[in-house]
N, C-alpha and C positions, 0 to 999 in steps of 0.2 A: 375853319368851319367845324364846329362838335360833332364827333362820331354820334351823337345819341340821336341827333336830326333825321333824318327819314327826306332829303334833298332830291326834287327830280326837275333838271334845267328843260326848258323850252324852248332859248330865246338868249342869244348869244351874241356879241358885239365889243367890237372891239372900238375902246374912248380916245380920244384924244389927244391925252397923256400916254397912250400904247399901254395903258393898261386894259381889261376888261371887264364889261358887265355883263352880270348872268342873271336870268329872271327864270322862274318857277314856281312852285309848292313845295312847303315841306310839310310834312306831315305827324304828329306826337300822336295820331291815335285813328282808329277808326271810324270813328266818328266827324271829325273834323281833319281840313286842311288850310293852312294860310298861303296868301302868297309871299313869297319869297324873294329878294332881290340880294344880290350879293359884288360890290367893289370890289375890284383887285389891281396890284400894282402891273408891272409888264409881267414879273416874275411870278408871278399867280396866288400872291401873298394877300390874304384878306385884309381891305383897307376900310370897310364899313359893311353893316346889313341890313337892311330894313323888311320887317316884316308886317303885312296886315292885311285885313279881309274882314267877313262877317262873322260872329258868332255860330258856333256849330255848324256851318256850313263848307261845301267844298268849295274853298277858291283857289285861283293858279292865274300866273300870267301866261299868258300868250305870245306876247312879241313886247321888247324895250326899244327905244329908239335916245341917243343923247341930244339932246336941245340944242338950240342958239347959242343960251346962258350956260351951259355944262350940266345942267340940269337933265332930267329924264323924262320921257312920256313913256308909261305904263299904258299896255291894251292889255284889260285883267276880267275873267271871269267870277262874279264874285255874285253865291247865291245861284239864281238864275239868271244875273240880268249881265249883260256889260259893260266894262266900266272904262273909262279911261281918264289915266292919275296922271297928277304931276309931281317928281318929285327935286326938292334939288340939287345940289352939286353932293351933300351929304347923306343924299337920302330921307331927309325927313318930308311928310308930302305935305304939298304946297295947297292943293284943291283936288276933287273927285265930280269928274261927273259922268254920271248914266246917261248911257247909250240908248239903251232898249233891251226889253226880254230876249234873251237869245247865245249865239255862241262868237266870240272872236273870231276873227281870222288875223292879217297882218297889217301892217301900217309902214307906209314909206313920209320919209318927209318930202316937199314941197322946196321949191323956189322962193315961195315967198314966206318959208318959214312955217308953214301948216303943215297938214298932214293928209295922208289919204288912207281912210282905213275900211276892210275888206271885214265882212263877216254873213253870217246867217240867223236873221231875223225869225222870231218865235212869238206864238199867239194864245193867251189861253182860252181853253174851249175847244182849242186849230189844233190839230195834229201835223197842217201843213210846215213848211220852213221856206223863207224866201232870204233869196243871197241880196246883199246889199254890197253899196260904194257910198263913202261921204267924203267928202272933204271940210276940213276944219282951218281953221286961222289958228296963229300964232298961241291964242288962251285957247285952241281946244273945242270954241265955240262952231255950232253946226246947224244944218236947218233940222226939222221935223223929220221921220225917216218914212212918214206913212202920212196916205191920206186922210185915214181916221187918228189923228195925232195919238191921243188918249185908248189906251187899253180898255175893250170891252170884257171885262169878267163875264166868261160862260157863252161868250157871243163868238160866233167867225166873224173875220174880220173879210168879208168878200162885200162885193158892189156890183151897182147895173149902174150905168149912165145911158138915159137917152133922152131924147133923139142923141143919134153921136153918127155923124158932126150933126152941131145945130147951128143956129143964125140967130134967134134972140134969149132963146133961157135952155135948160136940160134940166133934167131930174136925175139927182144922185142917190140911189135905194142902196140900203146897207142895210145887216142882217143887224139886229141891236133888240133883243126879246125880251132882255129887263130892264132894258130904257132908262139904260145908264146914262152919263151925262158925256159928252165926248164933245173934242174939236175939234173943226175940220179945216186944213189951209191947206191952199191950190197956189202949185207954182209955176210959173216958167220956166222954160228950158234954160234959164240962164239964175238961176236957184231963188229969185225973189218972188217974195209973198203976193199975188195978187186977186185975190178973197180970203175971206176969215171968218169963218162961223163958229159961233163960240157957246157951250151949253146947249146940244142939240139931244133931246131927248126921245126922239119920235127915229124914225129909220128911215126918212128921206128927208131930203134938204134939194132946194129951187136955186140952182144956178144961173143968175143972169148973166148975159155977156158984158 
């Protein structure tokens, strides 16, 4: 690894082959940070590196996990938002997808080959933070992390539902002042979709049962 790097690991594991993977940020300047990932053999000998992120912005990983495939799942802050990458056996990445605004926390794998990853959810306009949990399948894939799916710019993201319990319909009120456009889907306890309102631009939505 080059002295000139500015290297800070997060996120440490050991592969399959008893070599290692290291995930972080490195840093060339003030302004900006990338994330970092770095292969090594058992002997701690650089075998590949990959680096990427957003322009001008601070990004880092948080936690690596290796795949099925010998591949990697990357939990990465990048920007504000978080991300999580795939990369594969050499590092190069495969797909990226957004989480949500907000900060990492860690990720375990699954039994059936998913993952379960831990973080703190962010709002703009909210100053609040809510902890979250998802689980994902095998591609990564996850449901909605919120009842108002879509980010309201400038809006809190808070609600009334009532009557609660009801028997034939409820009224969902949510704060939405510049009557942005958002979606909204209701799950069960068992993570499946069952309502979907889609383009709701007013600040309450009629829940039937």
């Amino acid at each position: 690894i080059s002295d000139t790097i500015n290297i800070t690991p997060f996120s440490v594991e050991i592969t399959r082959d008893k070599g290692y993977i290291v995930a972080g940020y490195n840093s060339n300047s003030v302004y900006e940070r990338d994330v970092y990932i770095v292969k090594t053999d058992s002997v701690g000998d650089t075998l590949w590196t990959s680096t990427f992120g957003i322009p001008v912005s601070y990004d880092l990983a948080h936690s690596i996990i290796e795949a099925s495939d010998s591949g990697f799942f990357v939990l990465a802050e990048m920007g504000a938002d978080m991300w999580l990458v795939k990369l594969n056996s050499q590092g190069d990445s495969l797909w990226g997808k957004k989480i949500h605004r907000g900060i990492p926390g860690k990720m375990k794998k699954t039994s059936d080959k998913g993952l379960i990853i831990t973080g703190t959810l962010a709002f703009l306009g909210n100053n609040d933070q809510y902890p979250f949990l998802i689980k994902t399948d095998s591609l990564g894939n996850f449901p909605p992390l919120t009842l108002s799916v879509d980010e309201l710019d400038g809006a809190k993201n808070s609600y009334i539902l009532y009557p609660n319990p009801f028997s034939d319909y409820a009224t969902l009120v949510f704060e939405n002042p510049l009557h942005y456009k958002c979606n909204l889907q209701i799950f069960n306890i068992t993570g499946q979709i069952v309502r979907e309102y889609r383009e709701i631009t007013e600040n309450s939505v009629q829940i039937d049962k």
